[in-house]
N, C-alpha and C positions, 0 to 999 in steps of 0.2 A: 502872875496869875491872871491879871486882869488882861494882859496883852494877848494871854494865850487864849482868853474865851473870846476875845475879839478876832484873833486869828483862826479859831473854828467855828464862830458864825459867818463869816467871810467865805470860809471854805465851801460850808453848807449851803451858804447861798448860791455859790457857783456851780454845787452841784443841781440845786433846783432848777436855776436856772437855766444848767445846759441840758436836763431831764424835760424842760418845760419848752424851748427852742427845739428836739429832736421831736416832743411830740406835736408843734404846730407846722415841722416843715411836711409837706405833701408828700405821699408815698410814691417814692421813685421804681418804675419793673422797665428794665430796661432788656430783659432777653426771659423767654418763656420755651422751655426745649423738653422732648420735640414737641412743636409747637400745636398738633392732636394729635390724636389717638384714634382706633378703630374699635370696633367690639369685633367678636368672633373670634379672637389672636387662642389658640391652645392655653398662652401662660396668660393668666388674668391680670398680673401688674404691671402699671405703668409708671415709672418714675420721674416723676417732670421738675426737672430743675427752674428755679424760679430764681434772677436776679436781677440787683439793683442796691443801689446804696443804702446801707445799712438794712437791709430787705426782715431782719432777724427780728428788728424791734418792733416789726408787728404782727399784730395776733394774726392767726390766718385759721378760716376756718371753711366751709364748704355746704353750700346749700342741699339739703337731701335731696336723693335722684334713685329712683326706684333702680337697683341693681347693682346701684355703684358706691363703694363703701373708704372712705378716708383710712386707709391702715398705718397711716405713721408719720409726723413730719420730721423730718432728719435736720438739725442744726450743727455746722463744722467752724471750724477757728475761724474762718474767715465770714464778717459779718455779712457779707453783700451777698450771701449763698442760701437760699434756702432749698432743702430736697422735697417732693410732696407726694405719698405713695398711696396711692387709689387704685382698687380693686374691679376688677369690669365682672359682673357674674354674668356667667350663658345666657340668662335672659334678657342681658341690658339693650337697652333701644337706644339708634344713632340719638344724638340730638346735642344740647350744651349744658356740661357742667357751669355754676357760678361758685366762684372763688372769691374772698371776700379777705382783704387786707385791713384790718383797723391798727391806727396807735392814735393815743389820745381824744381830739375830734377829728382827725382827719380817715378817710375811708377808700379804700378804693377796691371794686369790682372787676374781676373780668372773666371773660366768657370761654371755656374751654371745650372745643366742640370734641365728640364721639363721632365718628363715620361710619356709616356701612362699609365692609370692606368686599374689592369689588368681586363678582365672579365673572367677567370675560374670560372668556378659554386665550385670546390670542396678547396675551403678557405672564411673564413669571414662568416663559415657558421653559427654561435650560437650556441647554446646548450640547451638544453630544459630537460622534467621529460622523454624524452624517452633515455636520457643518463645516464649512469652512470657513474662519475666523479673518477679517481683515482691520488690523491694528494703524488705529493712526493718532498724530499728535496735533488735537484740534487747534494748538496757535501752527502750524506749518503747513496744514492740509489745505485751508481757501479763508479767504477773508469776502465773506458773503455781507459786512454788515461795519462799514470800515466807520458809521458812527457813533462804533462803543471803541472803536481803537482808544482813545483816551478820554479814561473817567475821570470829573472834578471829583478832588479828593481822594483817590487810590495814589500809589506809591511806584508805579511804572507806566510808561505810555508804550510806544511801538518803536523800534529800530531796527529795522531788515537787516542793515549794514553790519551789525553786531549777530556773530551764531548766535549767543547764550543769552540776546534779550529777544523780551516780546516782537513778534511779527504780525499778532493782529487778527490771524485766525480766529476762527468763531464756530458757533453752534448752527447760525443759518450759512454758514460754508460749506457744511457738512449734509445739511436738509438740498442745497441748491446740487448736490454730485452724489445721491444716494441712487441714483439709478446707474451713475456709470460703476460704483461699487456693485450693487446688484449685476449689471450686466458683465461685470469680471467672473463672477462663477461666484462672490461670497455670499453668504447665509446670516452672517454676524457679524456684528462691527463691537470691536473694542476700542473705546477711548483712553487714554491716561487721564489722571483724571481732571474734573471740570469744574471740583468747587473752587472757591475761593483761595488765592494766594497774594494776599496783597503784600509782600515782599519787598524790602527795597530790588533800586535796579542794579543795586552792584550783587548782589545774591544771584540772581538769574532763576527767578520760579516760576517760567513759564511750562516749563514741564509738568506743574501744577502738584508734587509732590511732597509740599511744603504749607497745607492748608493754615487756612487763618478762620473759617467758619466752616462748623461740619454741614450746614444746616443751607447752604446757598450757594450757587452756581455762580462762578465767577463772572462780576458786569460785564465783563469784556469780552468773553463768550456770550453773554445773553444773559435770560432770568432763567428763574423754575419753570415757570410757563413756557418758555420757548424749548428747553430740552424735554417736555412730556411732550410736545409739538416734536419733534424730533422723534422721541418713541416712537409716538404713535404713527406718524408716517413709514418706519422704519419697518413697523409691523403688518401695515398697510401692503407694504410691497413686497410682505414675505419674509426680511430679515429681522433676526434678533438682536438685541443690545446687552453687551457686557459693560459693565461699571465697573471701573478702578477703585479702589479703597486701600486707606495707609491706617492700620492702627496701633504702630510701633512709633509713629512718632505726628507731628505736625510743624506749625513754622514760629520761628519767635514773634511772629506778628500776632498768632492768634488770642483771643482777647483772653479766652482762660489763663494762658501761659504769662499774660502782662498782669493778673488775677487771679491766683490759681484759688480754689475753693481750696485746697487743704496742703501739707507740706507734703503730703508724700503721693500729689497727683501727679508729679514728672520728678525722673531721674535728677539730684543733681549732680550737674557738669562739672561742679570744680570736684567732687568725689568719686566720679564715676567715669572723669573724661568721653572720649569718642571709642565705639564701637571697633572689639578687634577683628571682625566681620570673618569671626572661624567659628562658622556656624553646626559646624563636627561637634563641635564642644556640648552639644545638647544633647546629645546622642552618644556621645562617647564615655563608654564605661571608667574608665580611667581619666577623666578632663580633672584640672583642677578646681576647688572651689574658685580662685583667682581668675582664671582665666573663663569660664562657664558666665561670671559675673561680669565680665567684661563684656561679655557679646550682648548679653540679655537690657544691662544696665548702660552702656556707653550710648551715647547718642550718636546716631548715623554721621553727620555733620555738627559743628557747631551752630548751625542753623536752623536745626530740628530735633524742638525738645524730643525726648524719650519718654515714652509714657510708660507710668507705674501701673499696670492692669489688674494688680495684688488689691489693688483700693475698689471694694466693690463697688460704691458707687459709678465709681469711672466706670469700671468695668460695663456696670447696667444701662452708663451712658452710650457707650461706644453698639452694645447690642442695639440698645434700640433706636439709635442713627440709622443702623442696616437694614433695619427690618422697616422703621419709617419709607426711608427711599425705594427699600423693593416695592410694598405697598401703595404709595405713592407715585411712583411713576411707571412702575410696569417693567422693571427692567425684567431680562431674563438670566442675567448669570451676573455674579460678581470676579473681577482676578484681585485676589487680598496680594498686597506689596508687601514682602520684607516679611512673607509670612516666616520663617523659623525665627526672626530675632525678636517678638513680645517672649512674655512667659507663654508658654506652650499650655499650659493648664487652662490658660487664661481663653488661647486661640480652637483650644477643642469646646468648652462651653460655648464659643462665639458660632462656630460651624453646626455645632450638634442644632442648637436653638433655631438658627435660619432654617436647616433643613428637618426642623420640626413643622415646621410653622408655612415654608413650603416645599413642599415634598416635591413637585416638580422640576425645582430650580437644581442650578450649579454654580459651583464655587469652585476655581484654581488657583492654588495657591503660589503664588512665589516663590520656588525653591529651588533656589540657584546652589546646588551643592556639587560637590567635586565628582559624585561617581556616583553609581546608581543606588549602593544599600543606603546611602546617607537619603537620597530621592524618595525612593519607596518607602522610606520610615516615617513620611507625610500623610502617605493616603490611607486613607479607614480603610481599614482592616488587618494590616499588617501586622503582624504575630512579633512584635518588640518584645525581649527579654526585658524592659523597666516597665509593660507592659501599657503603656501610654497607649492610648485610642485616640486618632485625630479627628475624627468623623469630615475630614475634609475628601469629598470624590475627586479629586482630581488635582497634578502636580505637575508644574513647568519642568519639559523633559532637556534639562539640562546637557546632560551626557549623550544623548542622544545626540545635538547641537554639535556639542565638541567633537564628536565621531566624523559628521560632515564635515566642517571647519579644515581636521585635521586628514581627513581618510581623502581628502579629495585634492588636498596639494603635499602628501608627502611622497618618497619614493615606497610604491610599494612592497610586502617584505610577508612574512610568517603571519603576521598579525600589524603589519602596518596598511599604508594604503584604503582601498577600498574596504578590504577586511573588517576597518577602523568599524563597518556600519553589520559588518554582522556579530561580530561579538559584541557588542554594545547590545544589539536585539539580541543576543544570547543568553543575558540577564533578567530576560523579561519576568523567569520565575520567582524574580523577589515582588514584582509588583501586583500587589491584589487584584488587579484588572488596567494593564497599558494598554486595554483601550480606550482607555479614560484622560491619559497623557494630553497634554497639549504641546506639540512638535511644532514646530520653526525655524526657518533657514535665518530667522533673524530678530532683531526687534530695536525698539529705541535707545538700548544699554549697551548694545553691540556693532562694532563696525558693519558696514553694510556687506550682504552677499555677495552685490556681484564685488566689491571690494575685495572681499575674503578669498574671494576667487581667483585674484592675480584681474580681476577685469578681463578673462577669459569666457566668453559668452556659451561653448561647450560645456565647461564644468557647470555654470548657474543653471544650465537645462539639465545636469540630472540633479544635481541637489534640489530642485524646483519638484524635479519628476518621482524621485526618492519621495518627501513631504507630501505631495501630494496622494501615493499610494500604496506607503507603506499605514503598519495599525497608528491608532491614535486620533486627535483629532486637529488638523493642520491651521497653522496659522501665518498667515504672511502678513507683510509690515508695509507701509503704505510707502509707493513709490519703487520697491523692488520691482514691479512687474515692468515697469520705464525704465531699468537698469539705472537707477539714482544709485550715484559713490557719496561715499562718506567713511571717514574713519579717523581714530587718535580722538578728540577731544570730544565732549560728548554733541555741542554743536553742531559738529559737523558731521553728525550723523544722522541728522536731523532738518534737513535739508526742505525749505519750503517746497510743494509740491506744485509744477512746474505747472503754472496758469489758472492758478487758485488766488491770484491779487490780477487786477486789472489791468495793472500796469507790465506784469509780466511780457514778456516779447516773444514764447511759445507757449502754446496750452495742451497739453500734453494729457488733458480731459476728450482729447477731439482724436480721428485719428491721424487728422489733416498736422496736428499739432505733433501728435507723437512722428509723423516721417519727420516733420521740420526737424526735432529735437534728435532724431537721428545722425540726421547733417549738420547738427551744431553738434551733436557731441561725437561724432563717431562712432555710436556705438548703437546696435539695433534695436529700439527702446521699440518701437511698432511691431516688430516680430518678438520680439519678448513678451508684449502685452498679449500679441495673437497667441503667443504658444501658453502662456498662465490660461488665460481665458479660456483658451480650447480644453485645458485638463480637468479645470475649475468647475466647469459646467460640465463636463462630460462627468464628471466624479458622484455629481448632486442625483444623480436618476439608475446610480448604480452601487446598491446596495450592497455588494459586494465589499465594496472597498471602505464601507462605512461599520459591516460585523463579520464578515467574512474572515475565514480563518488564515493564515498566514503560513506557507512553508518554503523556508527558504535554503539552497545550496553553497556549500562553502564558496567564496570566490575561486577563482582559477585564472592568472595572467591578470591581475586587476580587474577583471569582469562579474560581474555578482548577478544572481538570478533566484526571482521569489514570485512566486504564485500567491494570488488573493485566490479565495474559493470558498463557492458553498454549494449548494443542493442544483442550485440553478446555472450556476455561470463560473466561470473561472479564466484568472485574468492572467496573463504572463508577463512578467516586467523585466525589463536588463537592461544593465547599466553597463560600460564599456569604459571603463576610464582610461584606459591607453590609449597611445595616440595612432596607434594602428588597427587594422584590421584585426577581425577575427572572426574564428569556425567554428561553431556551436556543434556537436555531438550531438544531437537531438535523443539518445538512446537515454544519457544519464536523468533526462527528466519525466520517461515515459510515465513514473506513478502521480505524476499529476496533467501531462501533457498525452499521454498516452489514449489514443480514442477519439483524437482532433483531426478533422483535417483539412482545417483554416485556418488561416488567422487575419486577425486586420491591427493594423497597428494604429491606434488612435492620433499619433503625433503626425506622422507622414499621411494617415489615411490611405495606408496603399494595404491589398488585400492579397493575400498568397498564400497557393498551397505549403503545407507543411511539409517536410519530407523528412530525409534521415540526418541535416544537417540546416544550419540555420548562419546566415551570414550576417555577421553586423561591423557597423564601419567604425571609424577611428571616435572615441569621445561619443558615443552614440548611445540615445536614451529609447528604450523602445517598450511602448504598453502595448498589448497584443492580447487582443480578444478572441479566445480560441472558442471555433464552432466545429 
């Protein structure tokens, strides 16, 4: 008896003790997300995750602020997590909430500012088919700024030598060659993206699809500061900026995932393994439970947790990252990664809400699927039998891709060959509006075009000329216009872009550079650029080809023929993909050519009458301006 009150006042004392030691140590806040807030947003709450070691055991309360009201602190298993949801009312005025952390005597303040949100017209503007998109991968594009190549304390430095590691690329690489972008004919530059991946280096995440902080732009690209420097120039010179975003999954470096706030914020891996990437299965009336859960719940890689979107606070977090960074830095469009593999519930509140909040912008989704009904069951408004609403405008035109790929090196047939690209557009009546599509001869997940192409410089001028003038709105991939190869592994598809490091031995920025890299490569990277550029810009000032209606004729001998047209203008396109000549019948296209009698052809710029017949040569691409 006695030993046992002496073994419970021992106990008690250790608990006082270690009660009395948690409330003398200082209150630790080691991450505050997102880090403010605006007034003016449609949806008046803001939910700001507040952490730090043991963050729970202390009070937390909130100094009054004429508009702004405390509606609920959220506490989860995990100690270090606090949620804190405050309400913005219409009338609140920018300025700084005070946050106020007590345990025991120790106290700590911090200041959580409101901003005005901005109204410039020239950010948050969208993107449409009268842009042309140019995609690049800011570690391969230029190394403008070779003294964040290696940051003390991150987890890779630079190895050119290596495809799949860092090469150094940067954010001021991209600010230092925005005019020769511009002066190709683009409108908008897409990045993959540019937060944070600190990664080991045997992973390879320079691709940057592997985040580690939603909240910061990777050192090694630059800071925050330097890509609103980026915008803003970008906008300066006319072009718009897309932002990559993943919110199916991130990297096991990221700090939540070494700490997740609750069990059920990420998939797990030993019960859910890796993603069976049959993305049908979401859509498919007949999938199995089994298999539907496999896609949704598997994680992409072993190297990228899977995020649970079911968890609403996640969910609330992942929203208001987007709506931060739009706000924030001015972007004008987002492309969401891997959009069909979250929960889909999850990915239609995430699109409906951006495009509440702004109305102007755009969003394309990721959607790499096999054929087009799978495609179009992305885009808002599609008449679903499970009656799903995506509110997403806009979906990477997959099938369209595979049509080029395919319709341009097979032998042609019934439905093969060039064909490939008219029944493909023959489907357009599943999609609520393809002109909303975003088309591409290429991108960073794809071997390269002119690869695709046999290294046939003919076929890349009509699949170039195809992209750039059929509906939709066109995206090319950075270095296709220099006939850059790559294919097989994803490195080497990826190819640094030729005199974007110093050290380089051609600059293929210049055009002095692009003859050289001619003559190193054999291959006409100078005329390839002249003939992109000439389309690219010619495309921007003709409206036509950006709402213009579309009517096209069955192929005939591998040759295919489609009119853009509206009220004002009407444009004549044909494509030849045999290797011989041919004689156009001018009679079969009289209800849209009919009343002409000119034409200039934009690629050759040679000018000729019209007549009863029309000649074109072997592998020949030809836009034809008819007056």
């Amino acid at each position: 008896m006695f030993r046992n009150r002496i073994k419970s006042a021992v106990t008690l004392f250790a608990i006082l003790l270690f009660v009395s030691s948690a409330a003398a140590q200082p209150i630790q806040i080691d991450r505050v997300e997102p880090g403010n807030w605006w007034t003016g947003f449609q949806h008046p709450e803001v939910q700001i995750l507040i952490y730090g070691e043991d963050i729970q055991s202390a009070q937390f309360s909130m100094d009054d602020y004429a508009g702004v009201s405390l509606e609920r602190v959220t506490l989860v298993e995990n100690p270090n997590y606090m949620f804190v949801t405050v309400r913005i009312a219409e009338e609140a005025e920018p300025g700084e909430l005070q946050f106020r952390f007590e345990r025991g005597r120790n106290s700590t303040e911090i200041s959580y500012e409101l901003r005005e949100r901005s109204t410039e017209t020239n950010r948050n503007q969208g993107f449409d088919s009268s842009d042309v998109i140019y995609l690049l991968m800011p570690d391969r594009f230029a190394n403008g700024d070779p003294s964040n190549d290696v940051i003390p304390g991150m987890l890779e430095g630079v190895n050119r030598a290596n495809p799949n590691a860092r090469h150094g690329g940067d954010i001021q690489g991209v600010i230092d060659n925005l005019e020769y972008i511009r002066d190709l004919g683009m409108t908008a530059v897409w990045f993959t993206p540019i937060l944070e991946n600190d990664m080991p280096p045997e992973y390879g995440a320079y691709h940057g699809y592997a985040a580690t902080d939603l909240y910061r732009v990777d050192r090694r690209y630059g800071t925050n500061e330097k890509y609103l420097e980026l915008i803003d120039k970008a906008h300066e010179m006319g072009m718009k900026v897309i932002m990559d975003m993943i919110h199916n999954h991130v990297g096991t470096e990221h700090w939540f995932v070494k700490d997740p706030p609750t069990d059920d914020w990420i998939h797990d891996l030993s019960e859910v393994g890796t993603t069976n990437f049959r993305t049908s299965t979401v859509m498919d009336p007949y999938a199995s439970e089994y298999d539907f859960e496999s896609t949704v719940k598997g994680w992409f890689v072993t190297d990228m947790p899977d995020l649970d979107q079911r968890n609403e606070l996640l969910a609330n977090y992942l929203i208001q990252n987007t709506l931060w960074w739009i706000e924030y830095s001015g972007i004008d469009g987002i492309r969401m990664d891997t959009h069909p593999y979250p929960y889909k519930e999850y990915m239609a509140d995430w699109a409906e809400r951006v495009m509440e909040e702004f109305p102007d912008f755009n969003i394309v989704g990721e959607a790499w699927m096999p054929n087009t009904p799978t495609t179009a069951y992305w885009q808002t408004g599609f008449p679903s039998k499970d009656g799903y609403e995506s509110h997403l405008p806009s979906v990477t035109d997959f099938p369209l891709y595979n049509s080029i790929a395919r319709g341009l090196n097979e032998e042609p047939g019934w439905d093969t060959g060039i064909s490939q690209l008219y029944f493909t557009l023959s489907q357009d009546f599943l999609f609520p509006d393809a002109g909303k599509n975003v088309i591409f001869p290429g991108n960073h997940d794809l071997d390269r075009i002119f690869t695709v192409m046999g290294e046939d410089y003919n076929k890349f001028r009509l699949a170039m000329t195809f992209i750039l003038t059929t509906r939709g709105i066109p995206q090319l991939y950075y270095g296709d216009e220099v006939l850059l190869t790559g294919g097989g592994p994803d490195g080497l598809k990826r190819k640094d872009f030729p005199g974007g490091w110093q050290e380089d031995p051609v600059n293929a920025f210049t055009e002095s550079g692009r003859e050289r890299l001619a003559e190193v490569s054999g291959f006409p990277a100078a005329e390839a650029h002249r003939f992109v550029q000439r389309l690219a810009v010619w495309r921007q000032d003709n409206e036509v080809l950006h709402n213009g209606e579309l009517t096209h004729f069955m192929p005939q001998n591998n040759l295919y023929v489609y009119f853009r047209h509206n009220d004002e203008k009407t444009v004549m396109v044909v494509l030849n993909a045999e290797d011989e000549p041919q004689t156009l019948d001018m009679n079969r296209f009289d209800e849209r050519a009919g009343g002409y009698a000119t034409g200039t052809d934009i690629i050759s710029q040679h000018t000729f009458d019209l007549g009863p017949t029309l000649e074109v040569g072997p592998m020949q691409a030809m836009v034809i301006e008819l007056e």
